[in-house]
N, C-alpha and C positions, 0 to 999 in steps of 0.2 A: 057829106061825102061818106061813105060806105067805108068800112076800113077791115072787116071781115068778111069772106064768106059765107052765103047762105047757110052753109048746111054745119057750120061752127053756132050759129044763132040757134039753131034747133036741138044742137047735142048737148046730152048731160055735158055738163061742164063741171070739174073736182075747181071749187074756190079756197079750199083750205085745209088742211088736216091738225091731229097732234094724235095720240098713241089711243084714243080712246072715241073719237068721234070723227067724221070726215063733211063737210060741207058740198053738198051737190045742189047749184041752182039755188042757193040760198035757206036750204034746208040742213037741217045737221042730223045726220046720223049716228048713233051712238050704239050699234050693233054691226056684227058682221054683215057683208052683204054683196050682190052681184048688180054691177053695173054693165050695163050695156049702153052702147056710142049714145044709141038715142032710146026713147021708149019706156017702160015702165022699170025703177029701179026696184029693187026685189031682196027681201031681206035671203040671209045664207045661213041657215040655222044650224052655224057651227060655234060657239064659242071660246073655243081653242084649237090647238094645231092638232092634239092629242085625238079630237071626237070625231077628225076629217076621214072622209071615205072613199070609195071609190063614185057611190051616191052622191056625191055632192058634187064630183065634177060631172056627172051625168047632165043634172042641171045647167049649168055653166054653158055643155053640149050643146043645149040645148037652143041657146041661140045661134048656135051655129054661123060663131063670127070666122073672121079668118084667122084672130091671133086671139089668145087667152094672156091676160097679165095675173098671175098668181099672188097677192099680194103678203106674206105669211107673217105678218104684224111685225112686231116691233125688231125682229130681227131674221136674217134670211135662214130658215129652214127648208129645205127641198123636197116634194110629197112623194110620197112612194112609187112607183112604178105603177103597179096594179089600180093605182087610184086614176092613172090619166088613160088607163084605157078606154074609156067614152070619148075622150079628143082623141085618141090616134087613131081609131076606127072613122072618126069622122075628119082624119087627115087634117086638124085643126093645131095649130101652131102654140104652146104655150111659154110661157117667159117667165121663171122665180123672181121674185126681190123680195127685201123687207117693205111692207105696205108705203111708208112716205118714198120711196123708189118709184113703188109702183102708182103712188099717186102723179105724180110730176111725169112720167112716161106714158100713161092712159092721158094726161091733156093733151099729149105732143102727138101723139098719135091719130088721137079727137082731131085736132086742129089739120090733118094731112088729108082729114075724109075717114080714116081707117075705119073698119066696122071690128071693130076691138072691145071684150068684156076685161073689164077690170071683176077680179073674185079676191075682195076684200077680206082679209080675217081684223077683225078689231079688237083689243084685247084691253082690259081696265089699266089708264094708267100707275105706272107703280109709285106718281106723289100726286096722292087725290087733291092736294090744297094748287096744282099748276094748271089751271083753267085756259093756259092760252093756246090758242088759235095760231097757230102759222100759217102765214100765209106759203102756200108753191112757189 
């Protein structure tokens, strides 16, 4: 018996995070990056909140989903105005949180159908000896 939707079996799926890496589909990333629902996951070559542009949500734009989830690591900082003008030109919806928000909110929205990019910033944990994995 089937117990999800097709189109849940096809999308990135977020299996786990912690302040320094994130698990998609059984791979772990351990750099910033732009997630989209399904499709090629794509590093975000920002490594802080600080080096973020207006450039970078261009990209993001660029899949031209319906909804953006902003993810701004380990705690919620809100991006500039000037920088989401490439989503609001493209009348594109975006949503802040601190990155584990926004991981547990891009599943839920996965799992609706949603065609939603998660723009992950990922940042070095601050106790390199805490190797664990939460799970969402």
């Amino acid at each position: 018996m089937k117990l999800h939707p097709d189109r849940i079996a096809a999308a990135n799926v977020i299996g786990g995070y912690n302040a320094g890496s994130v698990d998609v589909g059984g791979r772990s990333w351990d750099y910033s990056l732009l997630l989209p629902w399904a499709g090629e996951i794509i590093a975000w070559d920002s490594a802080s909140f600080e080096t973020l542009s207006a450039t970078h949500f261009q990209r993001v734009a660029d899949f031209e989903p319906e909804l953006v989830l902003f993810g701004s690591g380990r705690r919620l900082r809100f991006p500039r105005p000037e920088w989401l003008r490439p989503l609001m030109v493209k009348r594109i919806g975006i949503e802040t949180m601190d990155t584990r928000a926004a991981c547990r909110t891009y599943n839920l929205l996965v799992a609706e159908g949603r065609s939603v990019v998660a723009a992950l910033l990922l940042e070095a944990a601050d106790d390199p000896s805490d190797p664990s994995h939460r799970p969402l």
